[in-house]
C-alpha positions in Angstrom: 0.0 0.0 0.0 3.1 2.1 -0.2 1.8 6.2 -0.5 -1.5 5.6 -0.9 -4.4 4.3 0.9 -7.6 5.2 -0.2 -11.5 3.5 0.5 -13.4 3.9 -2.9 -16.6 1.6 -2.3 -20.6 1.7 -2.9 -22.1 -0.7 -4.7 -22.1 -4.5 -4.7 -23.1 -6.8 -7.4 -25.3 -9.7 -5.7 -23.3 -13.3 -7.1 -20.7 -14.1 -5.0 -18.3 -15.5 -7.4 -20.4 -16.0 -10.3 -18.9 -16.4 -13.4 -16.2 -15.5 -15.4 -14.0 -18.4 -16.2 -11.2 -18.4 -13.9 -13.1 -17.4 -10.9 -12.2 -18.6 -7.7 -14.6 -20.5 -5.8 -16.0 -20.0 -2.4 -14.2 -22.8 -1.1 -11.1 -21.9 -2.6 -11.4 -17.9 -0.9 -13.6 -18.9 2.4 -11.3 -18.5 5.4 -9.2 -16.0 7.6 -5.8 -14.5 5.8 -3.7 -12.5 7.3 -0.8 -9.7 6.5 2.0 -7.7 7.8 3.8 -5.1 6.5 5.8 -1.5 7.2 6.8 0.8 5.1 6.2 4.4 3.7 2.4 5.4 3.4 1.1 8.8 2.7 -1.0 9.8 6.0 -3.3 13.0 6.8 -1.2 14.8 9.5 -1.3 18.6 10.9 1.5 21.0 9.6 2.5 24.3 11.0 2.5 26.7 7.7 3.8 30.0 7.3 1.6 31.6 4.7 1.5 34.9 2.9 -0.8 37.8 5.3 -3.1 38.4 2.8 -6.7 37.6 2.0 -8.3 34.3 3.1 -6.2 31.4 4.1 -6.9 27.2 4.9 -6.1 26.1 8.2 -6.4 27.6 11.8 -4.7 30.9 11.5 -2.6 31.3 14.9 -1.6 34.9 14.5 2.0 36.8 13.0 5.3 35.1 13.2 7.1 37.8 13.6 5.4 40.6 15.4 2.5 43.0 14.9 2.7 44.1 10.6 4.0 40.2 10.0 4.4 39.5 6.0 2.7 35.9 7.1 0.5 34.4 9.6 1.0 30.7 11.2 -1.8 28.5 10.4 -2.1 24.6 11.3 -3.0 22.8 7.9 -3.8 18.7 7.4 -1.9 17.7 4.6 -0.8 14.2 3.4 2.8 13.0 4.6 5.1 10.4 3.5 5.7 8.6 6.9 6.6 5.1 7.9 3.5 2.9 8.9 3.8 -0.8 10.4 0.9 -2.3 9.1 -1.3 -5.6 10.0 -4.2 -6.7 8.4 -7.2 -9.7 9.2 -9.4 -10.4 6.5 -12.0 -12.8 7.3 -14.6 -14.2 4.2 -17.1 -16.6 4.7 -17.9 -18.9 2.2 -21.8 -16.8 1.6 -19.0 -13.8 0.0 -19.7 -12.2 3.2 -16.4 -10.7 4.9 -14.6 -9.0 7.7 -11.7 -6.7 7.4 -9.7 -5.8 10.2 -6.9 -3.2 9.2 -3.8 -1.8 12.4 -2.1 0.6 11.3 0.5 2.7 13.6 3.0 5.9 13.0 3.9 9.0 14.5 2.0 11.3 16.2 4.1 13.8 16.8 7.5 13.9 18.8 7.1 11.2 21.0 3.9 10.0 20.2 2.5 7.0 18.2 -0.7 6.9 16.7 -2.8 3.6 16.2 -5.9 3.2 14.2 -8.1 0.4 13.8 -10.4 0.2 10.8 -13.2 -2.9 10.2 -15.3 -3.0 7.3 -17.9 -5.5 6.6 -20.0 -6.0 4.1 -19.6 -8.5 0.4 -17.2 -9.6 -1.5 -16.8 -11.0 -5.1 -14.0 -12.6 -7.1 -13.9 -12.9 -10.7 -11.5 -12.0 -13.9 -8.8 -11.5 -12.1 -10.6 -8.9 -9.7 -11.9 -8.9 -6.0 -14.1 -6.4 -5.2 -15.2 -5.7 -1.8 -18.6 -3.5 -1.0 -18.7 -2.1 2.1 -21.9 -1.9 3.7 -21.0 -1.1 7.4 -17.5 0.0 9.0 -15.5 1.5 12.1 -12.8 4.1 12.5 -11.0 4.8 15.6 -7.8 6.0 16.8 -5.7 6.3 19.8 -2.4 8.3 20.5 -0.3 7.4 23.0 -0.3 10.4 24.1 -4.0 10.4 25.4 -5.8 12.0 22.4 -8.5 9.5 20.7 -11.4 10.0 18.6 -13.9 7.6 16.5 -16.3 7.2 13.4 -18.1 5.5 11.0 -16.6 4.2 7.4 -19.3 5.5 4.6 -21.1 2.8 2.1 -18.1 2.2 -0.6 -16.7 -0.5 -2.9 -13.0 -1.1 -3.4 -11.7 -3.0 -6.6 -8.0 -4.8 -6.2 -6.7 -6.5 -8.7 -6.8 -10.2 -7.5 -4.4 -13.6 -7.6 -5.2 -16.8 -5.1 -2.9 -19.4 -5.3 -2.7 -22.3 -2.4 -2.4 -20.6 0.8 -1.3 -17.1 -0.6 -3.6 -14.4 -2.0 -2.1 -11.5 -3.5 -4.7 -7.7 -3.8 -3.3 -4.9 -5.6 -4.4 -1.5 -7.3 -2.3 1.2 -8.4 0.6 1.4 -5.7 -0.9 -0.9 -3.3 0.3 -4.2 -3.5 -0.2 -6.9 -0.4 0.3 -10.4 0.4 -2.2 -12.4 2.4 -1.9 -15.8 3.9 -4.0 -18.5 5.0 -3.8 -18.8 8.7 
């Protein structure tokens, strides 16, 4: 998943593993896999900006850097940032194409801070072509810093498309950048 992790899912097509030649079958995909991995990821972090003094600016302005008549302000912007993320990863998929995905994922907060979230999305799943594409019906978000801060939500209705390969014990997802390895526990 190196720089980019993104949720893109919606809608789900009803047949679990119908067709195409080459799909998988249910017995083939049912079951829990399992991966690991750290690495750089691009993640939403707060910035301290100096930015021009002039008209309207993004972020949370926090006043002059230099004094009173200050050619910038300070603002706090979110921003994506290359940082290294250890990442783990339980998918669980019934044999119905119904699954459960469990995704750790922990990096800086801060100086001396680390920052763990836990995401799990449920919903369908279907393999076909070459493809596996997951529709999200329901879904968790929350976060913890070790610092004390924490903070929770729901994941929105969404459909992710990976480009799929099972083979014996290993199954392999990737789209764009992303690229993981999952094994059969």
């Amino acid at each position: 998943m190196k720089f980019v992790v993104a949720s893109i899912m919606a809608l789900i097509g009803s047949g679990w593993l119908s067709a195409p030649a080459g799909a998988q079958s249910g017995a083939a995909l049912a079951g829990t896999w399992t991966q690991s991995s750290s690495g750089k990821e691009l993640v939403l972090a707060p910035k301290f900006k100096l930015q021009p003094n002039v008209g309207v600016g993004y972020g949370t302005n926090l006043g002059g850097s230099v004094g009173y008549g200050s050619m910038t302000r300070t603002t706090i912007v979110t921003e994506p940032t290359i940082m290294n993320v250890t990442r783990s990863m339980t998918l669980v998929i019934a044999a119905d194409g119904q699954f459960k995905w469990t995704i750790v994922k922990r990096h800086a907060d801060g100086d001396n801070c680390t920052r763990t979230t836990t995401q799990v999305k449920q919903g369908s799943v279907s393999a076909g072509g070459g493809k596996m594409v997951f529709a999200i019906r329901s879904g968790s978000e929350r976060w913890q810093s070790s610092c004390g801060k924490q903070g929770s939500g729901a994941i929105a209705l969404s459909r992710e498309e990976y480009g799929m390969s099972a083979q014996g014990r290993l199954l392999h997802l990737a789209s764009g950048p992303v690229r993981w390895a999952f094994s059969r526990k």
